[in-house]
C-alpha positions in Angstrom: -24.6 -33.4 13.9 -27.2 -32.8 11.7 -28.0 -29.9 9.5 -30.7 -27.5 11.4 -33.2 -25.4 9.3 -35.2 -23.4 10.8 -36.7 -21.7 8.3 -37.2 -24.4 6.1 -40.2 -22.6 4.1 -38.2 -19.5 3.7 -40.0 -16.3 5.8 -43.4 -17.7 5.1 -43.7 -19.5 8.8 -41.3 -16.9 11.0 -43.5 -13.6 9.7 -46.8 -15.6 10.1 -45.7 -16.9 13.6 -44.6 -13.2 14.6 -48.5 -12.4 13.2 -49.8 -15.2 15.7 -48.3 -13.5 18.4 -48.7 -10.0 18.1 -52.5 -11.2 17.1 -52.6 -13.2 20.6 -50.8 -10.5 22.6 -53.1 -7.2 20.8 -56.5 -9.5 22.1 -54.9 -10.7 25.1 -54.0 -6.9 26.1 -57.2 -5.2 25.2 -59.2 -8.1 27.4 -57.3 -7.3 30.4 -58.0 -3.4 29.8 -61.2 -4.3 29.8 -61.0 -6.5 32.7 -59.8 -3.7 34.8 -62.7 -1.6 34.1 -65.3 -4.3 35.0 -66.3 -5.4 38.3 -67.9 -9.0 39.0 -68.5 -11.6 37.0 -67.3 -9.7 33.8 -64.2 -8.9 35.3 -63.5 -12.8 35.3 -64.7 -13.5 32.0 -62.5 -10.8 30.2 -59.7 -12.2 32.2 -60.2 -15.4 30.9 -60.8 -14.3 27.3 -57.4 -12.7 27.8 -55.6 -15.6 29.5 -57.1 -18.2 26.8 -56.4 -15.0 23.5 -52.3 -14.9 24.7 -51.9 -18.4 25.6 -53.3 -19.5 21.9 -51.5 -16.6 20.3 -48.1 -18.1 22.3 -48.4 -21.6 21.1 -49.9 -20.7 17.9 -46.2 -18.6 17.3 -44.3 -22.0 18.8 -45.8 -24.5 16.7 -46.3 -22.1 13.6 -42.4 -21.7 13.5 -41.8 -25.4 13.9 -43.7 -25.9 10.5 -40.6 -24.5 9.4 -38.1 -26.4 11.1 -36.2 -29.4 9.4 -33.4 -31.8 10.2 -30.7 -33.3 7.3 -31.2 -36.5 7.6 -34.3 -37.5 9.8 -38.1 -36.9 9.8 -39.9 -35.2 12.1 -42.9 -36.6 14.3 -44.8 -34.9 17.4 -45.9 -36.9 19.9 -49.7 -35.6 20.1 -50.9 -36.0 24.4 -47.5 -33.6 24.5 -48.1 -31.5 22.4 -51.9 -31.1 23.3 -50.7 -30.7 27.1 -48.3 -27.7 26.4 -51.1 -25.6 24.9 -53.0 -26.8 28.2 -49.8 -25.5 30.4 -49.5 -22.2 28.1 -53.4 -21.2 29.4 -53.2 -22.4 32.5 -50.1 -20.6 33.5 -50.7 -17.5 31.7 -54.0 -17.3 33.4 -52.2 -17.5 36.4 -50.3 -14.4 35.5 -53.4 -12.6 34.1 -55.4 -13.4 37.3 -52.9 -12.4 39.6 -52.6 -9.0 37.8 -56.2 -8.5 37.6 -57.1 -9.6 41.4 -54.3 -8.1 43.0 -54.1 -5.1 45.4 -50.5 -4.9 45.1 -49.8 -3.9 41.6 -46.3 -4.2 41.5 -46.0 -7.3 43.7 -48.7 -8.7 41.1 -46.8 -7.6 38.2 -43.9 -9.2 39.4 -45.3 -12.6 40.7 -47.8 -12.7 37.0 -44.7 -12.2 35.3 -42.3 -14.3 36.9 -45.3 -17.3 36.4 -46.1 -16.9 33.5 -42.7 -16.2 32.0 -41.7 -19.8 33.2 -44.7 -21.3 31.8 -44.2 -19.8 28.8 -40.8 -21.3 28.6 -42.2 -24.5 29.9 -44.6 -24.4 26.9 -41.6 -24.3 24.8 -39.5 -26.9 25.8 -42.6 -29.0 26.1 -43.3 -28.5 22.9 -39.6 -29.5 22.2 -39.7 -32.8 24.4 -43.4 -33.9 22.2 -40.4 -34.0 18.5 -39.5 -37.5 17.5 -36.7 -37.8 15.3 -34.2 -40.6 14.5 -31.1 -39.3 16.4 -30.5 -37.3 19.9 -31.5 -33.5 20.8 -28.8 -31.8 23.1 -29.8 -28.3 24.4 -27.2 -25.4 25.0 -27.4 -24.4 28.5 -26.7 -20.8 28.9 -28.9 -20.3 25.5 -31.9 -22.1 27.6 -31.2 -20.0 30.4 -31.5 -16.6 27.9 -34.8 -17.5 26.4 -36.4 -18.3 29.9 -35.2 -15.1 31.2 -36.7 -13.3 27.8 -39.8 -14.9 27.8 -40.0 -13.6 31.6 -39.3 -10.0 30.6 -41.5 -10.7 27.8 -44.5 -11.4 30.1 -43.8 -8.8 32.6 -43.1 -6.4 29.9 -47.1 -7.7 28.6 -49.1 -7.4 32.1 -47.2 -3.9 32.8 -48.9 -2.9 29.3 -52.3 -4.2 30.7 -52.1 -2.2 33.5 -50.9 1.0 32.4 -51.7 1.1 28.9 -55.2 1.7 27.3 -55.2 3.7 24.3 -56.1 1.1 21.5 -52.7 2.8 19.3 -50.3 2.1 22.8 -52.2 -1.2 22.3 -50.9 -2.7 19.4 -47.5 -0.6 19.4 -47.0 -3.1 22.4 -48.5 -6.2 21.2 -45.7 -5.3 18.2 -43.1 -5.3 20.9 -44.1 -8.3 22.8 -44.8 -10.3 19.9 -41.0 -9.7 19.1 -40.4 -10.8 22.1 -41.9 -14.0 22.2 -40.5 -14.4 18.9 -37.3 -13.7 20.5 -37.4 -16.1 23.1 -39.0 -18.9 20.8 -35.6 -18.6 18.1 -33.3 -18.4 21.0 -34.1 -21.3 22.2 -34.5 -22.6 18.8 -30.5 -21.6 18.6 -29.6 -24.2 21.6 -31.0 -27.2 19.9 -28.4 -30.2 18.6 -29.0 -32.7 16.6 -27.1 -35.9 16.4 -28.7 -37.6 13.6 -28.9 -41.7 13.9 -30.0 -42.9 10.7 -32.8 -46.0 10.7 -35.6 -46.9 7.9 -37.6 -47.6 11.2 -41.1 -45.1 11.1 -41.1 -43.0 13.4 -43.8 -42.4 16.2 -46.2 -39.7 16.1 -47.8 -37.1 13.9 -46.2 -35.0 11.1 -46.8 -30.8 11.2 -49.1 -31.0 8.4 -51.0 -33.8 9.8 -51.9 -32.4 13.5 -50.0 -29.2 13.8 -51.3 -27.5 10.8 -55.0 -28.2 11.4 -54.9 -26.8 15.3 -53.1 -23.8 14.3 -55.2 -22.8 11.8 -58.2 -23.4 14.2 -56.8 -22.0 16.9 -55.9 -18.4 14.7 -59.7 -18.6 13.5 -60.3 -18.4 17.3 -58.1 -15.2 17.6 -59.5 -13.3 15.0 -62.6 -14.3 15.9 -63.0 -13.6 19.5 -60.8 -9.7 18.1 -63.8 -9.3 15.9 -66.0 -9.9 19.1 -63.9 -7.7 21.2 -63.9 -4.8 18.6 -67.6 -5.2 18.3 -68.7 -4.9 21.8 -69.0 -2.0 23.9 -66.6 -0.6 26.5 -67.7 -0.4 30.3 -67.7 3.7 29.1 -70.0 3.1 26.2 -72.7 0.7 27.7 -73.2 3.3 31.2 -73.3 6.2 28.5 -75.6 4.3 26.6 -77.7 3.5 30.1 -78.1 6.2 31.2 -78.9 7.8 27.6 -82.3 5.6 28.1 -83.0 6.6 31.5 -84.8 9.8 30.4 -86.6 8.3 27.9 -87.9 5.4 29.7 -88.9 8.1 32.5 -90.8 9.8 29.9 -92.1 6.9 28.6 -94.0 6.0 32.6 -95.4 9.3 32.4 -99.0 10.0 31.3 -99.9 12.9 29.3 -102.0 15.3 31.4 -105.9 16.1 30.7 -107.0 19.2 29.6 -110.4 20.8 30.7 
């Protein structure tokens, strides 16, 4: 078997990975808030803000933590079309969850079904993401450790859409973007912890794309997008703020129609 690090640049890649998901979980929450206050058009597009905010924060966390993961013995290469399609299956499926939360009239049967969907593709994501490593040698997966981090990373997401729709205050906000971020930490190492390696060695080059050459550069885009798209969220105005604001100008665009009257 060979030797697994998973840390292999000390805390540097776990903490920033944890950052990448509280990041994508803190956006991804305060979207839907703002989702549930919209009607309309708006309504979708904050959904899908927050759908496409916690799937990149997700698979930013995954592929941020496998920067730090190393084998005795063997390279490492990802397979590129796989990895590219789990990032794909991480949005599609949490928008799923999101969607169903934000769309339906049973609030607990949505929470349940958004959580159960997306907790499964989030775990799909994972082991997708898993399936796109070449190395010289086998990967054997522990079971009942599989089992644990798909039923975490279910509690994890149903833990996340419950926030969205009962949570508003922008402190409850990031206390549970903290909390899911663990989570999906959580789930992520857990799964991590069922991994085998039985290490073949060759001199023959392996297939694929090393973290630094692919990985790297789509993570560090992808977190640009997330604190991005926070500034832009922080910056514009509640549903609150803009009628206030509306009906601030009402008077003074009354006024404004009038015409001052003539004196004799």
């Amino acid at each position: 078997m060979g030797h697994l690090d998973h840390a292999a640049f000390g805390w540097l890649t776990p903490v920033l990975s944890y950052a990448m998901a509280c990041a994508g979980a803190a956006l991804g929450l305060r979207c839907t808030v703002r989702a549930l206050g919209a009607t309309g058009r708006a309504r979708r597009n904050w959904l899908l803000t927050a759908a496409s905010a916690i799937g990149t924060g997700i698979w930013t966390m995954h592929f941020v933590a496998m920067l730090g993961f190393a084998v005795g013995g063997t390279d490492i290469r990802y397979d590129v079309p796989l990895t590219v399609l789990s990032l794909f299956v991480a949005m599609v499926v949490v928008c799923a969850g999101v969607f169903a939360v934000g769309y339906g009239r049973d609030r607990t049967r949505a929470l349940l079904t958004g959580g159960l969907t997306t907790g499964v593709g989030v775990a799909s994501m994972h082991y997708l993401g898993m399936a796109a490593v070449r190395l010289h040698g086998d990967i054997t997966y522990d079971p009942t450790l599989v089992a644990l981090s798909v039923v975490i990373a279910v509690v994890a997401a149903t833990a996340a859409l419950w926030a969205a729709l009962n949570i508003s205050a922008p402190i409850a906000v990031a206390l549970a973007s903290l909390v899911m971020g663990a989570a999906v930490s959580s789930m992520h190492y857990t799964g991590m912890l069922a991994v085998s390696v039985r290490v073949t060695p060759s001199g023959a080059a392996l297939p694929g794309a090393t973290a630094m050459q692919f990985i790297f550069p789509l993570a560090v885009g992808l977190g640009s997008y997330l604190f991005l798209t926070s500034a832009f969220v922080a910056l514009s105005p509640t549903t609150g703020e803009s009628e206030a604001s509306a009906s601030a100008q009402q008077p003074v665009a009354g006024q404004a129609g009038r015409r001052p009257a003539r004196t004799v």
